[in-house]
N, C-alpha and C positions, 0 to 999 in steps of 0.2 A: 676455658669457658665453653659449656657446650652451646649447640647451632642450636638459633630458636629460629622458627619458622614464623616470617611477618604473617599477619596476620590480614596488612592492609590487600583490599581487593584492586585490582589491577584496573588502570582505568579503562572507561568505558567503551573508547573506539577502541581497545587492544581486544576487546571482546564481545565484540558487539555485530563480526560477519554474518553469526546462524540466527542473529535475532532479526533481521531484517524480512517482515512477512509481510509481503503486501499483494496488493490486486492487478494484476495485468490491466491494460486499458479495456479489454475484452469482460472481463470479472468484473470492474466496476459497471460496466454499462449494464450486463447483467446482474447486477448487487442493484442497482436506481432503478430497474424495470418491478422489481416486485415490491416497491414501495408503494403503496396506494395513501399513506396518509399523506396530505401536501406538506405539512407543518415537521413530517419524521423524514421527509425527503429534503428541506429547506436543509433540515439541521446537518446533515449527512454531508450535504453535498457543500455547506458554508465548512464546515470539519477539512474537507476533501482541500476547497481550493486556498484556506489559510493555511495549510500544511501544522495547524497549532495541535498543541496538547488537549487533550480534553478538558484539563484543570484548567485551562488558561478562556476553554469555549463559553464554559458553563459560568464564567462570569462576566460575559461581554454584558453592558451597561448599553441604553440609548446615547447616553452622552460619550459612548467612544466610540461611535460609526461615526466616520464624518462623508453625509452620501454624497455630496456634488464630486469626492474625490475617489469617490470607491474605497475608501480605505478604511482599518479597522484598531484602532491604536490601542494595546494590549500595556498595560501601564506592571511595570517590576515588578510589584506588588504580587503582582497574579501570574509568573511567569517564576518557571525553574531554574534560569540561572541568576532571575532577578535583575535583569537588566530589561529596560524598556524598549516595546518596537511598535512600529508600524508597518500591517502586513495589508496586502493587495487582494482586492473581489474583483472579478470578470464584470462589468456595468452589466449586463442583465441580470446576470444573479443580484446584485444590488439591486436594481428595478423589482425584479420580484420582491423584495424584503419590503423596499417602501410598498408594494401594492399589498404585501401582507401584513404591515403596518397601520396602514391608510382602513385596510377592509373591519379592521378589528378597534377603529378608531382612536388608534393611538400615535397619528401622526395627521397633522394639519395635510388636506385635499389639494390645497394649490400652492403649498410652499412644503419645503424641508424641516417645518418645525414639526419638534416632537412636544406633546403635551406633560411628560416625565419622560425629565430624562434619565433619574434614577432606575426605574422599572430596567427589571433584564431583557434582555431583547427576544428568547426565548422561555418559558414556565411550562411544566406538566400539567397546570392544571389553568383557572380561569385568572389568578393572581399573580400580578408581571411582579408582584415584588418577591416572590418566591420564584427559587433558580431549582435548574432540573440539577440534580444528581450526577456524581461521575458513575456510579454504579448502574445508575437507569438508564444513560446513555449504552454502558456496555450492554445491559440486557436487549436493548432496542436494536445495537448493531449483532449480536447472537441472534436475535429472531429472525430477522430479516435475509443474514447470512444461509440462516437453515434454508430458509425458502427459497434461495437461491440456487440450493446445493452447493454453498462452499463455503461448508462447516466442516474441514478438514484437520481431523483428528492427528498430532505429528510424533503425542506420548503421552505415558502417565506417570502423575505426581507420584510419592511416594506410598499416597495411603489409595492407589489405583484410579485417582479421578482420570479422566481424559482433559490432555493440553490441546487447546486448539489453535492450532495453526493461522487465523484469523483473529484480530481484535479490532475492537472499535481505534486501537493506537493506529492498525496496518493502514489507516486512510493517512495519515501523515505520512510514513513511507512511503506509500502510494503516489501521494504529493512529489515527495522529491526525487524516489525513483522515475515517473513520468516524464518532468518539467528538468529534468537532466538529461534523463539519455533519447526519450521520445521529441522533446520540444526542443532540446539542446541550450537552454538555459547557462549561462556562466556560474559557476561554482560557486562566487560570491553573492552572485543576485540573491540565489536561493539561499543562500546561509541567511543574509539578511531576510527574507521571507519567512524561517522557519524558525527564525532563534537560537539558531545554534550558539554556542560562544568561542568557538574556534572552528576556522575553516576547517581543521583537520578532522574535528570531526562530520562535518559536510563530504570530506571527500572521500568519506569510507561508503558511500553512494555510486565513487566511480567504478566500484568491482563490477566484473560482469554477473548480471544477471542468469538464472536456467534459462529464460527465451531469449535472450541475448548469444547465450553458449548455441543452443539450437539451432536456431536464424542462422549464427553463422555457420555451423557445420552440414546445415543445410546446403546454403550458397555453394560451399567448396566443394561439397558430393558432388552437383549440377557438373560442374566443370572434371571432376575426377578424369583419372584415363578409363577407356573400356576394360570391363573384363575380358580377362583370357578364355579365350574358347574353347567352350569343352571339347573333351576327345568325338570323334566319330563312334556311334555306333557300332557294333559288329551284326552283321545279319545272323541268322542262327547259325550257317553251316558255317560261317568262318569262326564265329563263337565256338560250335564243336571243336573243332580242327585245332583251335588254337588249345583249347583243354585238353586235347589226346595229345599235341606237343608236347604240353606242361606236363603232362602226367608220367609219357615214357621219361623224361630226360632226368625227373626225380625219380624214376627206377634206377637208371643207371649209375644215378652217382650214389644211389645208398647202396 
């Protein structure tokens, strides 16, 4: 019987080292600086610290913030492995959302209530019950990137478009490359933060990073042995003298 070749793709942490593209802590803070919209900078940076999918952003409801606890409960439904979580906001990011709730009067002035709480919590346009787009959000995080300068280009598709080495996905990488090797986060926290459905693939996070590689081979330059020190000089006559050497002693042996 001849070999037939499976057809099935290999899973996804088995290959999934070169797809990990994300933004140093240095690149994000210069990605948030040339944001001038408040409402395209909320989004980005609510993106950033739920480490979530974009599928899973663009349908966050009022009724699944719950603000006295900072948290943002992402219901199966709306989530890629289809299990449900509850994932964690910084309290000033949260402060901001009710002040930019509150300004656009969609959340009660001196309490936590919301007046719909079906409305998305974000919309492109003046109507909360229209959700933004995963494709508008990509365009939003490409524009932005440009202007940052890190729109970097890493290949092209087969009919020559250019891949960009950035997408609006790399702010969840970003998320748990960060909040692993920068904050030192336990491996499981962040799984549960990010939805993974197996640690293991959480901990394809602990490879080393390029600025990781760097940093270290940095450090151990510092401390290296000295170099060996060059020879001396010759002055010119000892230069001469030592070339009329060389020169008779290969007469003599030819």
């Amino acid at each position: 019987m001849p070999n037939v070749k499976s057809s099935r793709k290999p899973p996804q942490y088995e290959r999934f080292g070169e797809t990990i593209r994300y933004l140093t802590i240095e690149e994000w803070q210069q990605f948030l600086d040339v944001i001038e919209d408040y409402r395209h900078k909320l989004v980005m940076r609510m993106i950033y610290e739920l480490g979530c999918r974009v599928g899973e952003f663009v349908r966050i409801q009022l009724r699944h913030i719950a603000f006295a606890r900072n948290t943002i409960y992402i219901p199966a439904e709306n989530t890629k492995t289809k299990q449900r979580r509850v994932s964690h906001l910084p309290p000033g990011l949260m402060n901001e959302i009710k002040s930019f709730l509150r300004g656009q009067g969609r959340m009660a002035k001196r309490s936590l209530r919301v007046h719909r709480p079906g409305d998305y919590l974000f919309s492109p346009g003046p109507n909360p019950r229209q959700r933004y787009t995963e494709n508008r959000l990509r365009q939003l995080f490409s524009r932005y990137a440009r202007a940052a300068g890190l729109d970097r280009e890493y290949a092209r598709d087969r009919r020559g478009r250019a891949l960009h080495e950035l997408t609006v996905h790399s702010l969840r990488h970003s998320h748990i490359m960060h909040y692993v090797h920068v904050y030192k986060l336990p491996l499981p926290i962040v799984q549960k933060q990010v939805g993974h459905k197996t640690l293991k693939a959480t901990s394809v996070y602990l490879r080393p990073s390029d600025e990781q590689v760097g940093q270290a081979y940095g450090q151990a330059r510092c401390y290296s042995a000295p170099m060996t020190k060059p020879p001396q000089v010759l002055n010119t006559g000892e230069a001469l003298s030592f070339d009329n050497d060389t020169n008779k002693r290969n007469k003599t042996a030819n």
